[in-house]
MMTF fields as JSON, N, C-alpha, C and O atoms, coordinates in Angstrom:
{
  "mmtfVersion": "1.0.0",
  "mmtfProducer": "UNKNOWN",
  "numBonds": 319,
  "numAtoms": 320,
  "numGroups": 80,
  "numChains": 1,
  "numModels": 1,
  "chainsPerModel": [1],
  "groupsPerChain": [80],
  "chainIdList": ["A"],
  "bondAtomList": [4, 2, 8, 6, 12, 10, 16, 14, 20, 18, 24, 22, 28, 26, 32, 30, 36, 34, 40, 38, 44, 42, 48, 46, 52, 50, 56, 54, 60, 58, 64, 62, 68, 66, 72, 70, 76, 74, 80, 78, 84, 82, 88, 86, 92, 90, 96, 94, 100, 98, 104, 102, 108, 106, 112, 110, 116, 114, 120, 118, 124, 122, 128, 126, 132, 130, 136, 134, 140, 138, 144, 142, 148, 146, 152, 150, 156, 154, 160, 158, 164, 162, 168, 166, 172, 170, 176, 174, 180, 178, 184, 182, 188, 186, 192, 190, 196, 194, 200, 198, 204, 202, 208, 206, 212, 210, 216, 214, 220, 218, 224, 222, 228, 226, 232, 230, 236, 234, 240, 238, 244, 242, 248, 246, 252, 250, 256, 254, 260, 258, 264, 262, 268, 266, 272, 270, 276, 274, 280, 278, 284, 282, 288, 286, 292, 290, 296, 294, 300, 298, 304, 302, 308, 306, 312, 310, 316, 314],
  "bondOrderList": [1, 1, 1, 1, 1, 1, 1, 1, 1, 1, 1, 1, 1, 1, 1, 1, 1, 1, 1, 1, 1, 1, 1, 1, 1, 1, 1, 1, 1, 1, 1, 1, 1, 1, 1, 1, 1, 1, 1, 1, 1, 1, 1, 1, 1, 1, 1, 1, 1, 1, 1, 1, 1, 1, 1, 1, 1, 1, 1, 1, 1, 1, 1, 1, 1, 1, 1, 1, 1, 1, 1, 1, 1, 1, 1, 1, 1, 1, 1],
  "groupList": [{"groupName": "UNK", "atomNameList": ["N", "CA", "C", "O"], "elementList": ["N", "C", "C", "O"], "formalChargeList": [0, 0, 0, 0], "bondAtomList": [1, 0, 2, 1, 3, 2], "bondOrderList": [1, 1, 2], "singleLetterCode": "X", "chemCompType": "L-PEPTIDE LINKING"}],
  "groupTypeList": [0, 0, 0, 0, 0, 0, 0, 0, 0, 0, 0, 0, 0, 0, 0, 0, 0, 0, 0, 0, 0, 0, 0, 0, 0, 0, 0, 0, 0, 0, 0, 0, 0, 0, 0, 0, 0, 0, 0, 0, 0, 0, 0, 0, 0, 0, 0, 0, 0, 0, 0, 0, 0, 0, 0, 0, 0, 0, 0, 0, 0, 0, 0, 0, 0, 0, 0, 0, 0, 0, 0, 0, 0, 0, 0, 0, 0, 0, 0, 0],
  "groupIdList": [1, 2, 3, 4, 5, 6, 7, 8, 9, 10, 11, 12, 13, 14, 15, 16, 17, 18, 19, 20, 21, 22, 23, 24, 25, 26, 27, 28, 29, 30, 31, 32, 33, 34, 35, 36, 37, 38, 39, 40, 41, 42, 43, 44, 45, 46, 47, 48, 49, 50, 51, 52, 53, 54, 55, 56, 57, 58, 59, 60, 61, 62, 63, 64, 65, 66, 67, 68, 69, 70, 71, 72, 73, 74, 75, 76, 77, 78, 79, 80],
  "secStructList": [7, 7, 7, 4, 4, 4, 7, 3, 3, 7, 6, 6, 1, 7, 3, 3, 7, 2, 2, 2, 2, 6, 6, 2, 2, 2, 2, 6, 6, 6, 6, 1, 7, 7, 6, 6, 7, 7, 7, 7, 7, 7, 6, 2, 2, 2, 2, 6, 1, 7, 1, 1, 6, 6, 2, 2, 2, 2, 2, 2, 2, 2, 2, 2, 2, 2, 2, 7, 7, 7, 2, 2, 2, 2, 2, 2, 2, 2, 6, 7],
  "xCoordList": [3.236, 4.315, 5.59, 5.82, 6.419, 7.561, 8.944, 8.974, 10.011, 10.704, 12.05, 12.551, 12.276, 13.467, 14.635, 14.872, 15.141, 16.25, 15.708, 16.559, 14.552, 14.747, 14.373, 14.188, 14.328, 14.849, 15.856, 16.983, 15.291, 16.844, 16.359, 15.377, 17.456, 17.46, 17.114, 17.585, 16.212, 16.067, 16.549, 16.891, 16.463, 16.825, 17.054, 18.116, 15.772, 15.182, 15.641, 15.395, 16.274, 16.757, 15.794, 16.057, 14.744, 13.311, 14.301, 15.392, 13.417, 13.869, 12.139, 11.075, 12.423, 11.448, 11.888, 13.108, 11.003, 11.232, 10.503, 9.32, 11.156, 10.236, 8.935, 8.03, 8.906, 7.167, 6.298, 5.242, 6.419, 6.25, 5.643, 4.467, 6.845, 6.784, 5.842, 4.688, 6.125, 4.928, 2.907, 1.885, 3.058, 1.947, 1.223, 0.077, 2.885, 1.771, 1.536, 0.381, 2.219, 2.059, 1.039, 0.898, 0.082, -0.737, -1.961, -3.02, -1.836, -2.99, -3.249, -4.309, -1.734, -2.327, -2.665, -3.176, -2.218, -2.823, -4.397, -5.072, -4.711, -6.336, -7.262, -8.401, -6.428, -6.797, -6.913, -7.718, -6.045, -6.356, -7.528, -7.885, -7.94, -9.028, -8.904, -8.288, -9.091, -8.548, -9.39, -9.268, -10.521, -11.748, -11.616, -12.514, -10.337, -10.74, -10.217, -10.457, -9.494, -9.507, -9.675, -9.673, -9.889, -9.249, -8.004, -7.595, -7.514, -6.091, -5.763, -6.023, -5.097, -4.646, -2.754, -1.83, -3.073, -1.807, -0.95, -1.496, -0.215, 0.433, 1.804, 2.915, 1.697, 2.472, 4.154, 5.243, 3.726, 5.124, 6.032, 7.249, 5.05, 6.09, 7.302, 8.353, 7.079, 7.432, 8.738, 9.637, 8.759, 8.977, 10.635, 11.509, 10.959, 12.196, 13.096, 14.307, 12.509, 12.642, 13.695, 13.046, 14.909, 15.368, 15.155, 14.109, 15.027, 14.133, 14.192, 13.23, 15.499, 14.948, 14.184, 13.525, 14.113, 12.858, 11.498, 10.534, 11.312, 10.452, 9.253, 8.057, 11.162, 10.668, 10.069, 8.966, 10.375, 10.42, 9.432, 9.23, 8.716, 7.15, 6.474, 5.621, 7.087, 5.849, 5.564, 4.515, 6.862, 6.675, 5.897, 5.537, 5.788, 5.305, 3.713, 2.867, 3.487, 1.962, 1.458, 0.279, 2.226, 1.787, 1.248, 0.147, 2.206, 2.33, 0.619, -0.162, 0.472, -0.065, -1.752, -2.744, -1.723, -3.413, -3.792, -4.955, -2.866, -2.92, -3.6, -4.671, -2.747, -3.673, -4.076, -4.206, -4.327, -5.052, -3.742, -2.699, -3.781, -3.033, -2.562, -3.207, -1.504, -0.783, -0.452, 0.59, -1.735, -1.686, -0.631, -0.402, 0.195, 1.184, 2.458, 3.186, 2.275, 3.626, 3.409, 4.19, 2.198, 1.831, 2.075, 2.451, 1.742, 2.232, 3.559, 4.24, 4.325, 5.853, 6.232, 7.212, 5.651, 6.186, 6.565, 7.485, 5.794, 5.575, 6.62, 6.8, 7.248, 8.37, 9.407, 10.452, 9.599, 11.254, 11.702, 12.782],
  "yCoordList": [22.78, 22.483, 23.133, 23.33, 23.456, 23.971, 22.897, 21.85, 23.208, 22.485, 22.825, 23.906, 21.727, 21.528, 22.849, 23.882, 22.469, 23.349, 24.9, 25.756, 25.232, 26.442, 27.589, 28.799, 26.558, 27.102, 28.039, 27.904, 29.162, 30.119, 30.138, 29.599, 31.083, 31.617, 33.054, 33.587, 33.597, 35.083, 35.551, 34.978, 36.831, 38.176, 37.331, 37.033, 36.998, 36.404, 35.107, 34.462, 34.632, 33.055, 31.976, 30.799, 32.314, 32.187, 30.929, 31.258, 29.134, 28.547, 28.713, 28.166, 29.649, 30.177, 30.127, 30.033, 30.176, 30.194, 31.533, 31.749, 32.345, 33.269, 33.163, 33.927, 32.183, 31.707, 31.826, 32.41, 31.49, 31.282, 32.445, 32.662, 33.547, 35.087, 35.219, 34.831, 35.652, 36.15, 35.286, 35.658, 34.544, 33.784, 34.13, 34.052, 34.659, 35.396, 36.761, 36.906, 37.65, 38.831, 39.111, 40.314, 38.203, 38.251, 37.814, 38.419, 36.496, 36.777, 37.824, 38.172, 38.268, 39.446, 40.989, 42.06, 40.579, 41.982, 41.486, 42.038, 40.559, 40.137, 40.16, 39.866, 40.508, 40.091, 42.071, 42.567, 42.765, 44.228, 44.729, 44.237, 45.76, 46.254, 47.522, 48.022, 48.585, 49.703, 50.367, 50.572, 50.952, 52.045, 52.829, 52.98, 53.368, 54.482, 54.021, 54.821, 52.621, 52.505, 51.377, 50.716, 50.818, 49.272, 48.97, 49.496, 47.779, 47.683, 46.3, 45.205, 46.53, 45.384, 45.235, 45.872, 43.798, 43.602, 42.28, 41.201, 42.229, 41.247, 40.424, 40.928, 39.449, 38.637, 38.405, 38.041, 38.807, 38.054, 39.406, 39.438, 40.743, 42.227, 41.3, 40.878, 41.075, 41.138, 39.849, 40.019, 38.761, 37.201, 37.717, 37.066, 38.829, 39.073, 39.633, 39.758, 39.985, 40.36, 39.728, 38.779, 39.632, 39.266, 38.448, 38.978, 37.633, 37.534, 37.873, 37.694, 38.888, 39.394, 40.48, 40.864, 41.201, 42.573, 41.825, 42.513, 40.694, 40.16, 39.546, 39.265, 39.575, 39.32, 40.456, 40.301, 41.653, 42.758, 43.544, 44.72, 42.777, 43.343, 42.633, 43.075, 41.108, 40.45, 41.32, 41.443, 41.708, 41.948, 43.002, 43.264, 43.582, 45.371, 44.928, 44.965, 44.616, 44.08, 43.458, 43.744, 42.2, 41.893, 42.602, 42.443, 43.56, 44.839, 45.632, 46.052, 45.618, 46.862, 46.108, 46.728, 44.814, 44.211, 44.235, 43.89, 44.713, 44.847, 45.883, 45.977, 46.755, 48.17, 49.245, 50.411, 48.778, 49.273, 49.621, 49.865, 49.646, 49.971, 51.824, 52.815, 51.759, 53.197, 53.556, 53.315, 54.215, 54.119, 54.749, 54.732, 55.457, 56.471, 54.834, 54.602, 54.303, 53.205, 52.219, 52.055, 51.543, 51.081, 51.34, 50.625, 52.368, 52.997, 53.181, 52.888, 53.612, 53.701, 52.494, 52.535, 50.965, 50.12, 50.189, 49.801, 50.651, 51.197, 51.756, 51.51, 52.47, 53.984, 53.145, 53.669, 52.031, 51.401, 50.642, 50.087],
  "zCoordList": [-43.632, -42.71, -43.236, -44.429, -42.191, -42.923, -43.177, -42.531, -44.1, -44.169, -42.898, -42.588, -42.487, -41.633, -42.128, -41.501, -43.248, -43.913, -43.754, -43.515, -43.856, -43.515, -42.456, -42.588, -41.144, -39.666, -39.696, -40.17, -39.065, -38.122, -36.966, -36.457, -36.457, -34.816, -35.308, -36.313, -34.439, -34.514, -33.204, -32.169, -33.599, -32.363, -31.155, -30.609, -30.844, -29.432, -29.331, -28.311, -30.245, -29.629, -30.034, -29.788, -30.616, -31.096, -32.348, -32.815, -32.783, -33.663, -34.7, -34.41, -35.908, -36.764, -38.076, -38.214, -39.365, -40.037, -40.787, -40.522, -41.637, -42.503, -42.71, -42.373, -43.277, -43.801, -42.502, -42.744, -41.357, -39.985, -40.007, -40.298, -39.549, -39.085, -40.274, -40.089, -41.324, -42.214, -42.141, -42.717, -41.535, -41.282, -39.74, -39.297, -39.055, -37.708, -38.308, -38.707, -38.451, -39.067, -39.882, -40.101, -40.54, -41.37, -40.635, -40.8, -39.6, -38.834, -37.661, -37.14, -37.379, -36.233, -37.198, -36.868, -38.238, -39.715, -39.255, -38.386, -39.89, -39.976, -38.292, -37.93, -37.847, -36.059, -35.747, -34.959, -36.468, -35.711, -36.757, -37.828, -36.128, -36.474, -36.935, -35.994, -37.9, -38.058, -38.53, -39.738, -37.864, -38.291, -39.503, -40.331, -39.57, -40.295, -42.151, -43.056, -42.439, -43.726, -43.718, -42.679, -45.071, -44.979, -45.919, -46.954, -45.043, -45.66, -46.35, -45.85, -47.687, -47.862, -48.203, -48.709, -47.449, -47.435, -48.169, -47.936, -48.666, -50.002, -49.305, -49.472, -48.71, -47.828, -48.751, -48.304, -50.197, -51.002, -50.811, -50.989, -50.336, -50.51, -49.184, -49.666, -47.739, -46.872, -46.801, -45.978, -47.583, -47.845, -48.012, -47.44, -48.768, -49.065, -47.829, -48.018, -46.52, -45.744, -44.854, -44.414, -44.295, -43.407, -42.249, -42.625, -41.122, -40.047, -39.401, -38.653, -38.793, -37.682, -37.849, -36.882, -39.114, -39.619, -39.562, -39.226, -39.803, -39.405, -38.339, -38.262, -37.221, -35.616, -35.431, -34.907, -35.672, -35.229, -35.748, -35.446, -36.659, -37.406, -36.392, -35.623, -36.487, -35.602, -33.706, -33.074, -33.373, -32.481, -31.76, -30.612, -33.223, -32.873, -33.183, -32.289, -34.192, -34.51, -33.529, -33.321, -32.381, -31.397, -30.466, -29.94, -30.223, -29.335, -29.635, -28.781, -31.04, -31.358, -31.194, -30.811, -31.549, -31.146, -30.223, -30.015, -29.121, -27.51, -27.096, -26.497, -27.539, -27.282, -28.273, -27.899, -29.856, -30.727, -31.578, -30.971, -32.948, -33.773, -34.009, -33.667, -34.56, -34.465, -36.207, -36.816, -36.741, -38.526, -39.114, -40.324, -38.053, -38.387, -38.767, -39.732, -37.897, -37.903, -39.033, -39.969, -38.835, -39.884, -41.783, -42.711, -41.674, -43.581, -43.296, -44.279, -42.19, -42.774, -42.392, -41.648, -42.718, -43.104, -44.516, -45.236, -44.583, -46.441, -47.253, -48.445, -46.58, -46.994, -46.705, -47.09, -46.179, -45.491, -46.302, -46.097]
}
């Protein structure tokens, strides 16, 4: 469960907490499918992250289980 104290408002008006966003982001990570490698991914890199960079992972990853992932976007999470 998360704690009360550490609620924000994101982008969207959205009442979330970090831990939250990194917990969808990690199941829509585990939810896409990506043929050509496998990937791993380390939830504490992302934790330092801001929330709305966060909304905005979640949003694109949402985006991207929709109609298949884009590996080019994906690794330059990497480079940022």
């Amino acid at each position: 469960m998360y704690h009360l104290d550490n609620f924000q408002v994101n982008q969207h008006g959205e009442l979330t907490t970090k831990e939250a966003l990194v917990d969808e982001i990690l199941e829509l990570i585990n939810h896409i499918k990506i043929q050509q490698f496998d990937t791993a991914f380390d939830p504490n890199i992302i934790r330092d992250l801001d929330i709305n960079t966060l909304t905005s992972i979640r949003d694109e990853l949402s985006k991207k289980a929709t109609k298949g992932i884009d590996t080019d976007w994906l690794f330059s999470l990497t480079n940022s």
